[in-house]
C-alpha positions as a Markdown table, in Angstrom:
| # | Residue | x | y | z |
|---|---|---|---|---|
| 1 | Unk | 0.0 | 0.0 | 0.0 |
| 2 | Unk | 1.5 | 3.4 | -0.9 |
| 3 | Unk | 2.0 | 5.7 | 1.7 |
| 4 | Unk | -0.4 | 8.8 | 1.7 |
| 5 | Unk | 0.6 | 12.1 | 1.7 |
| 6 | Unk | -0.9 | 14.6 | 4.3 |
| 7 | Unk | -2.2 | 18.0 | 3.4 |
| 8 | Unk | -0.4 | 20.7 | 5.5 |
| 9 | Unk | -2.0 | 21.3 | 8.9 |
| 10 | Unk | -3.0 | 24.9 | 9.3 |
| 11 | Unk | -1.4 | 26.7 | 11.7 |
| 12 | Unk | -3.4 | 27.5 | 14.5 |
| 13 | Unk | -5.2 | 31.1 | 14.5 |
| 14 | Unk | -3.8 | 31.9 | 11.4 |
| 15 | Unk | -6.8 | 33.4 | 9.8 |
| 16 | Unk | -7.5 | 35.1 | 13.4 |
| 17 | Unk | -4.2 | 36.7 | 13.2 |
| 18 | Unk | -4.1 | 38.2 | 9.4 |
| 19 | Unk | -7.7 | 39.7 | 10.1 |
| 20 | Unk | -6.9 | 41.1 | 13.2 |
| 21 | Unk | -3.7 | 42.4 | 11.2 |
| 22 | Unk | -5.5 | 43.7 | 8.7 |
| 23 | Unk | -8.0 | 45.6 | 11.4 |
| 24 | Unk | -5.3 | 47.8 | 12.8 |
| 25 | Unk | -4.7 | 49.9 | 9.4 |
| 26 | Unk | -5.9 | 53.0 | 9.8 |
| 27 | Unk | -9.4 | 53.4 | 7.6 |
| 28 | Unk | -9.6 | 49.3 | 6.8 |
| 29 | Unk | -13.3 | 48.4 | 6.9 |
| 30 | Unk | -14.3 | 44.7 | 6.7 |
| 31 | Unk | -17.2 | 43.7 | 5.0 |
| 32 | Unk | -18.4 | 40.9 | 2.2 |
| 33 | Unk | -16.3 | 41.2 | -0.6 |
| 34 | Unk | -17.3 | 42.2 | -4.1 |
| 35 | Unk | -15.7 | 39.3 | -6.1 |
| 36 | Unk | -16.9 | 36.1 | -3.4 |
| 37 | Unk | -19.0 | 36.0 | -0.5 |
| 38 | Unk | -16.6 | 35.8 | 2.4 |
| 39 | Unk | -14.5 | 38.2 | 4.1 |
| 40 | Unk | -12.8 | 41.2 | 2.7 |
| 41 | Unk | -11.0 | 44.5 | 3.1 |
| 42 | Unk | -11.7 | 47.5 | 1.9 |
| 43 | Unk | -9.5 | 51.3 | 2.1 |
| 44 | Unk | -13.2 | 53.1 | 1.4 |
| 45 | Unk | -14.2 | 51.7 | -1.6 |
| 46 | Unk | -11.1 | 49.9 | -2.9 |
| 47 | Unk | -11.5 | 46.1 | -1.8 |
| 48 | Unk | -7.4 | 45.1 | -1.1 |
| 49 | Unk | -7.9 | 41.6 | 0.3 |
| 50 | Unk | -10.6 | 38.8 | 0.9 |
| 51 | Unk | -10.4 | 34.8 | 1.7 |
| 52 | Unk | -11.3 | 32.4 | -0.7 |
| 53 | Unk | -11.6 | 30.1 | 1.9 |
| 54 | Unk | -10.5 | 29.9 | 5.4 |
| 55 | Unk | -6.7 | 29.0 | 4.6 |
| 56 | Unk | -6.4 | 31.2 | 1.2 |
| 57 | Unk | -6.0 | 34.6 | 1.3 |
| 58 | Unk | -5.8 | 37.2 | -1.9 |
| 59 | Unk | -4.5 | 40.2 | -1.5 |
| 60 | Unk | -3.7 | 43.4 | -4.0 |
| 61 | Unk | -0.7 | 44.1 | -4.5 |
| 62 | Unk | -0.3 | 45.5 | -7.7 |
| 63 | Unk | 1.5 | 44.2 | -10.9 |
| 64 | Unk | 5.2 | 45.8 | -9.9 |
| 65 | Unk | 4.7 | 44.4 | -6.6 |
| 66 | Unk | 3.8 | 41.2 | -8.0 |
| 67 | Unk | 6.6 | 40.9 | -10.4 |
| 68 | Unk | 9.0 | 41.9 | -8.1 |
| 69 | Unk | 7.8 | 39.1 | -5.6 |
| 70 | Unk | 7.4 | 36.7 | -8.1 |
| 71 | Unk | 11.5 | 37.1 | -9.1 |
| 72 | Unk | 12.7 | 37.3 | -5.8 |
| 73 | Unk | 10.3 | 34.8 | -3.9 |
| 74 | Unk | 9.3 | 32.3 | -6.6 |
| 75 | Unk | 9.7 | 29.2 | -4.5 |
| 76 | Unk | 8.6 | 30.6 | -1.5 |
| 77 | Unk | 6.1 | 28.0 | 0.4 |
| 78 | Unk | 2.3 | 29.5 | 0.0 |
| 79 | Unk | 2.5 | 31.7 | -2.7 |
| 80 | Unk | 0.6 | 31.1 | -5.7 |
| 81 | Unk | 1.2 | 33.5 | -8.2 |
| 82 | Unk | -1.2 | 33.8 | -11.6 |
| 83 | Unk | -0.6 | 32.5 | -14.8 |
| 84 | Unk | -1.2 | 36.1 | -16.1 |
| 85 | Unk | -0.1 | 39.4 | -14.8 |
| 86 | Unk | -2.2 | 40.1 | -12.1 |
| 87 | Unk | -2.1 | 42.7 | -9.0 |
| 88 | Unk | -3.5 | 39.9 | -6.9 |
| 89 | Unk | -1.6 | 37.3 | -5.5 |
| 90 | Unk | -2.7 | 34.3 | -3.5 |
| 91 | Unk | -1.4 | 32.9 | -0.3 |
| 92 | Unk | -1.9 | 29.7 | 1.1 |
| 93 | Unk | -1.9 | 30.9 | 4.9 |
| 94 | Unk | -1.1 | 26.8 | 6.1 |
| 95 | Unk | 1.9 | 26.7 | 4.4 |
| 96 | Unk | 3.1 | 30.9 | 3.9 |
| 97 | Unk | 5.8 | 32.0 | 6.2 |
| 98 | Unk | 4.2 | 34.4 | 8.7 |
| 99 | Unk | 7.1 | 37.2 | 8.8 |
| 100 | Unk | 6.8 | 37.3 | 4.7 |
| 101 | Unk | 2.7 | 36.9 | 5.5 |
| 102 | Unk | 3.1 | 39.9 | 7.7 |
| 103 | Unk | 4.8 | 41.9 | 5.6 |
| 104 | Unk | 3.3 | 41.2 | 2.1 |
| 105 | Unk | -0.1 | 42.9 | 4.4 |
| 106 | Unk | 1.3 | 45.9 | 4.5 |
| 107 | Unk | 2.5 | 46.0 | 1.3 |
| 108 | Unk | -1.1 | 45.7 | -0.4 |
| 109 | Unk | -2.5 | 48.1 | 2.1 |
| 110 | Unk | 0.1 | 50.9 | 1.1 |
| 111 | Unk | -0.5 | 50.5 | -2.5 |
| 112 | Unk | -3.8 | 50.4 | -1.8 |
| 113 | Unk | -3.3 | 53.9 | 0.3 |
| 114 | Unk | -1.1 | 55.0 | -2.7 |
| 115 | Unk | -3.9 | 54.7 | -5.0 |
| 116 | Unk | -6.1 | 57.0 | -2.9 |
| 117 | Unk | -3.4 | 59.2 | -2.5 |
């Protein structure tokens, strides 16, 4: 019989932790998000992350952002990057490191700041 794999355990309070994250920018509102119908982030009406499920997390980044991250982080555990250019990127929060989670947060809500800006 061949042994099974196991699907990465989440780690615990994970989601707990990027929402309460996201909470403490100044002006972040959460509410249903325009593109699925689970939680999201807004900076007033600009919507700059939302889960896909309780262990994947989208966030807006922007294309430069993107790129850069995709050249410099392209093996990184948890990131999924698109097929296309894209300014979202997608982060499996059971396997992303949490230092990189932390900071790739802050990076979509300034550029989503810089947009209203």
């Amino acid at each position: 019989m061949a042994a099974q794999r196991s699907k990465p355990k989440p780690k615990p309070g994970v989601r707990a932790e990027v929402t309460a994250l996201l909470e403490k920018f100044p002006f972040v509102a959460k509410r249903p998000s325009r593109y699925r119908h689970r939680d999201a982030f807004y900076l007033e009406r600009g919507e700059f992350a939302h889960f896909h499920s309780p262990y994947e997390l989208d966030l807006k980044l922007t294309w430069p952002n993107v790129k850069a991250l995709r050249d410099s982080k392209a093996g990184a555990p948890g990131l999924n990057f698109r097929k296309n250019p894209s300014d979202w990127l997608e982060i499996d929060l059971k396997r992303a490191d949490r230092k990189l989670l932390r900071s790739l947060l802050r990076t979509a809500y300034e550029a989503e700041l810089a947009r209203k800006s």
